[in-house]
C-alpha positions in Angstrom: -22.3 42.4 -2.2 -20.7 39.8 0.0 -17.2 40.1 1.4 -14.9 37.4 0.8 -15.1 35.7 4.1 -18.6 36.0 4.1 -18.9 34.0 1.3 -16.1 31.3 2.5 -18.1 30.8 5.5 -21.4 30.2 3.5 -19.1 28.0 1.2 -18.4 25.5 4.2 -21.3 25.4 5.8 -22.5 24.4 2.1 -19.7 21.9 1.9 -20.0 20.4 5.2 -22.6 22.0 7.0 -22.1 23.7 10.7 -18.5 23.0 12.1 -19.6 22.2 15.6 -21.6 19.3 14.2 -19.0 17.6 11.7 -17.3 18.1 8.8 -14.0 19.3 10.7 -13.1 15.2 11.1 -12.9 15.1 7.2 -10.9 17.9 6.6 -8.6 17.0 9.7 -8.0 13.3 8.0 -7.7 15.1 4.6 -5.2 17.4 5.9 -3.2 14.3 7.8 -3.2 12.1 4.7 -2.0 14.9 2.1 1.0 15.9 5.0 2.1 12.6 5.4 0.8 10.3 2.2 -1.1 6.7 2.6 0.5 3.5 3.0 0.3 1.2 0.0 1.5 -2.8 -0.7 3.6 -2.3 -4.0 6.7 -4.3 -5.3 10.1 -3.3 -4.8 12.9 -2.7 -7.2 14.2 -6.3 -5.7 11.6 -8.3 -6.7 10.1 -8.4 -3.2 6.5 -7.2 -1.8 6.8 -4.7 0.8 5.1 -1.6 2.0 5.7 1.7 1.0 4.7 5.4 1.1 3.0 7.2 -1.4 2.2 10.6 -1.6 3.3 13.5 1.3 6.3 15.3 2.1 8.4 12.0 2.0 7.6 11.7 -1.3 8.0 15.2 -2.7 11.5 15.2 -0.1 12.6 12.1 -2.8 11.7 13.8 -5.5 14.1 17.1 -4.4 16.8 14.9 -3.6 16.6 13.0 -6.8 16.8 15.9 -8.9 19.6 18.0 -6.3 21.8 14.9 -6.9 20.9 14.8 -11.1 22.2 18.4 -11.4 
C-alpha cells in the first residue's frame, strides 16, 4: 500500500504533470485570486457603474463586520 504523500505526489503529477515543467503557475494564480478575489464591473447601491471586489478576504472581512455590528 501507498503512503499518503506518495499518493499526493502521484495525484499532482496526474493533475498537472511534473512541477519543474508547469502546473505551479496555475496553482500560484489560483492561490492569488482566491486570497484576494477578482475585480468585477457591477452597479452600485447609487445607481452608478463602478468597479468592485468580489470574492477574497475583503469580502469575507465585510461579511464579519456585517454580522459583528447586527449582533
Amino acid at each position: 500500500m501507498v503512503n499518503y504523500s506518495d499518493a499526493l505526489n502521484h495525484a499532482w503529477q496526474e493533475s498537472f504533470g511534473d512541477a519543474s515543467k508547469s502546473g505551479w503557475e496555475e496553482v500560484a494564480l489560483g492561490a492569488l485570486t482566491g486570497i484576494l478575489g477578482v475585480p468585477t464591473i457591477s452597479r452600485r447601491k447609487s445607481g452608478k457603474m463602478g468597479l468592485t471586489w468580489q470574492g477574497g478576504f475583503m469580502e469575507d472581512y465585510k461579511e464579519a463586520k456585517q454580522e459583528r455590528e447586527n449582533t
